[in-house]
C-alpha positions, 0 to 999 in steps of 0.5 A: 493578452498574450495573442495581442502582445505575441507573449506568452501564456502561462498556465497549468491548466490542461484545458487553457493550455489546448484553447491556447495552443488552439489559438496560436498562442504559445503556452507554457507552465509554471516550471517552464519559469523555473528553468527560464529564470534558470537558464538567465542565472536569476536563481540557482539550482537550489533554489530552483529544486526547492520552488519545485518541491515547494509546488509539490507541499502545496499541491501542485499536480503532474505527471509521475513522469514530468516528476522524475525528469524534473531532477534530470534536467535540473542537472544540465545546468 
């Protein structure tokens, strides 16, 4: 749907991302929405952090490393 609508494809799936990416597709995670709902000021930094550590109480997996750049970037809005 997001090829035939030149949208884009939300996951945090690993392998649909590849098969995504593998098709054109641009494909983003669901902390990509958090910092576009940032960035368009329909919530703010607070809300922002803690739909993260939300995600993360109820199992969201990352990287340690997409784990402590989180907070960095969180501080450039």
């Amino acid at each position: 749907m997001a090829k035939e609508k030149n949208g884009i494809a939300i996951t945090d799936d690993s392998i649909a991302r590849e098969v995504g990416e593998m098709l054109g597709i641009k494909v983003h995670g669901s902390l990509y929405l958090i910092f576009l709902m940032l960035r368009k000021g329909k919530i703010d930094k607070k809300l922002a952090k803690d739909k993260f550590d939300a995600m993360i109480r109820k199992g969201f997996r990352l990287s340690s490393e997409v784990y402590s750049e989180f907070p960095r970037l969180l501080k450039r809005f």
